[in-house]
C-alpha positions, 0 to 999 in steps of 0.5 A: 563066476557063472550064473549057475555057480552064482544060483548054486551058491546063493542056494547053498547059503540059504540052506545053512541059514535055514539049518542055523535058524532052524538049530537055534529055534530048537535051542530056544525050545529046549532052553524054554522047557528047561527053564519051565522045569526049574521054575516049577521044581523051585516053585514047589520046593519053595512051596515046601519050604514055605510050608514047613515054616510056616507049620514050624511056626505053628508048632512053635507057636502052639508051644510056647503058648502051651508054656506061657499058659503053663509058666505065666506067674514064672515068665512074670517073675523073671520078666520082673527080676531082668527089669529091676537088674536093668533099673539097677544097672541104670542107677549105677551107671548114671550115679554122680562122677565124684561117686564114680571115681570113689567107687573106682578108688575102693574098687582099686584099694580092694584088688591092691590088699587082695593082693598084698595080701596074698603076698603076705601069705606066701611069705608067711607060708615060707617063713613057717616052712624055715621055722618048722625046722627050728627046734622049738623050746616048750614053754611051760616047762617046769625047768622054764617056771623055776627060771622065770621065778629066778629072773623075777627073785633078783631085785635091781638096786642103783648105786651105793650111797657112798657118803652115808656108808662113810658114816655108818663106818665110822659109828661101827669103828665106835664099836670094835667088840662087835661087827654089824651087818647091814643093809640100808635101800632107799625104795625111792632112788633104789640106792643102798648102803651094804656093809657085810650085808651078804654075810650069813648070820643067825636070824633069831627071831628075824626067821618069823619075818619070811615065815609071815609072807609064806603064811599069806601066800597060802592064805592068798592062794586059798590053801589057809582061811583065817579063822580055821582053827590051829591046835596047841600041841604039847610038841609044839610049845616052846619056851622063850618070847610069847605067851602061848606056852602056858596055856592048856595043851589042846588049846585051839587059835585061830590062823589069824591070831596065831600068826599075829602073836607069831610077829607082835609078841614073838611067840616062839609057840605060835611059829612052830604052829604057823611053821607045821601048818605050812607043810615043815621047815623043807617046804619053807625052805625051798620057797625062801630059795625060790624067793632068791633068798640065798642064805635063809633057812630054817634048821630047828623049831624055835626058839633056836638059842644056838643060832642055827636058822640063818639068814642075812641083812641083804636077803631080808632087806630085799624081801622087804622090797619084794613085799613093798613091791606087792611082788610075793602077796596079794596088795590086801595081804601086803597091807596087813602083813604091814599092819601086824609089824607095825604093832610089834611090841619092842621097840628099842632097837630101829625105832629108837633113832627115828624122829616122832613123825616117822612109823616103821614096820619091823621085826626083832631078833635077839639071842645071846650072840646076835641082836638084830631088828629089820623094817621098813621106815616112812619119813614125813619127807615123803622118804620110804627106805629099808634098814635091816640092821645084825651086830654079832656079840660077845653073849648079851653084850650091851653095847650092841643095842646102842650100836643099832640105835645110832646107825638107824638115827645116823641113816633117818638124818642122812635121808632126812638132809639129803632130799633132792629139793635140799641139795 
């Protein structure tokens, strides 16, 4: 290469470094101004952005200022409830372990009923929907009553005394002109003796017995006082047992006294007085048929010669249970239903075949076909039975109180030999 190539070359060279240098010394300047640009536009916004906080913060500042003066006693408060909460909370999580695993336990205990429980519901709920669709039977029904009085009318007896009954048969055969009718319970065991003691017979005078009871459950129930006053009316009187038909018609007795005579001394007037002041023969009827008396009736005022209010040893003897029982008065009406027959005046019957010790309440009943007595007989043993003796007749026979007397002392020496500390 020539000298001049070289010069032309080397000149050529330095003008491209000079226009690159020159290229690079404006870039420089345009970077510079920008930078310079952005530097001041950040700066300012910035500034603004400092500026707005700095007045939010003022504003803010004056706000809750202007608050906590305007809410001071409320922000106290609340300050004061957050901190006791925080005292509470703290209390609690530094309580014992034993406690904590107690406290754990009934917290536990607490959700496993909740939920139990809400089981239970659920199947209650849907035992209640099943149910719904049954048929429910009102319970207070008239008809339901008259079977409850029913079911409670039955009285439960144990097993029949087969040796006393052997016995009792073999008096009875002593006798063949007359037929007894007989039912004997002992209150203890409940054992009986029955000997055509279901058989419907003439009541006589035995009538006064139920009519007695009816007269005590009205007294019970508040529908007869003792003390009113009963008048004798001429309708009324009857002849036969008791006194009261020869006083004055118009005569006035009181409740008590008339149903006394009625038992003590079988004052025939007096039970026609008791009987119309207890609402007449058809009320009492139905009460002795609701009693579960099933051959008891009353069919003519007394004193009914002719025989035609029945009744039997079976249904009297069970009244007596009943009445024992406190089952158809109250326990003070029992106990003096009891005291009146034990002061019954004729005492030839029952009475006669029991030893001196022994009491009985009881009452009577004679007509010319039928001779009866029915009680109930304490013993000195302890024993307490029911006897409830008929003998059908030729009219007044006399051998039929006889009769009665020997089976009431064949039936008190049985169960005075036959204790259970005996045997």
């Amino acid at each position: 290469m020539n000298q001049n190539t070289k010069s032309s070359h080397s000149s050529s060279q330095s003008r491209s470094k000079h226009r690159k240098s020159k290229r690079k010394k404006r870039t420089s300047a345009f970077r510079k101004f920008f930078l310079a640009l952005f530097a001041s536009e950040k700066s300012s916004s910035s500034k603004k952005v400092r500026q707005k906080r700095s007045s939010s913060r003022k504003s803010n500042h004056q706000e809750t200022t202007s608050l906590n003066s305007s809410s001071k006693s409320e922000n106290q408060k609340l300050i004061l409830h957050r901190r006791r909460k925080r005292r509470r909370k703290k209390s609690v999580l530094n309580l014992p372990l034993p406690l904590k695993i107690a406290l754990s336990l009934v917290v536990i205990t607490v959700g496993l009923s909740t939920i139990l429980g809400s089981t239970i519901s659920i199947a209650n709920s849907v035992r209640t929907e099943i149910n719904s669709q049954v048929p429910v039977i009102p319970e207070n029904t008239v008809q339901n009553q008259e079977e409850l009085e029913k079911m409670f009318s039955v009285v439960t007896l144990g097993k029949e005394i087969d040796n006393l009954k052997t016995k009792l048969q073999q008096v009875t055969a002593q006798y063949p002109k007359l037929q007894a009718e007989l039912f004997i319970v002992d209150l203890t065991q409940k054992n009986y003796v029955t000997l055509q003691g279901g058989e419907s017979i003439a009541a006589a005078s035995t009538i006064k017995l139920p009519v007695l009871i009816a007269f005590f459950q009205d007294v019970d129930a508040g529908k007869i006082h003792l003390q009113e006053k009963l008048t004798m009316t001429e309708k009324l009187k009857a002849g036969g047992s008791g006194g009261m038909q020869y006083q004055k018609t118009g005569t006035r007795y009181s409740a008590l006294y008339t149903a006394t005579q009625m038992m003590v001394t079988s004052d025939n007037s007096a039970t026609n007085m008791i009987i119309q002041r207890l609402g007449g023969q058809e009320k009492l009827n139905q009460r002795f048929a609701d009693w579960g008396l099933n051959t008891t009736a009353i069919r003519n005022p007394l004193p009914d010669l002719e025989g035609t209010n029945t009744t039997s040893p079976e249904d009297l003897g069970k009244l007596l249970i009943k009445l024992e029982r406190g089952e158809l008065v109250s326990l003070a009406s029992r106990d003096r239903i009891l005291r009146i027959m034990s002061n019954v005046r004729t005492n030839t019957l029952l009475p006669k075949g029991l030893e001196k010790d022994a009491t009985i309440a009881h009452k009577t009943g004679d007509i010319g076909s039928v001779l009866g007595d029915v009680g109930i007989i304490d013993m000195p043993n302890g024993t307490r039975y029911v006897a409830a003796v008929f003998v059908k007749r030729p009219k007044n026979h006399p051998q039929a109180k006889p009769l009665i007397q020997k089976i009431s002392q064949t039936t008190y020496q049985h169960f005075k030999f036959s204790q259970p500390f005996l045997e």
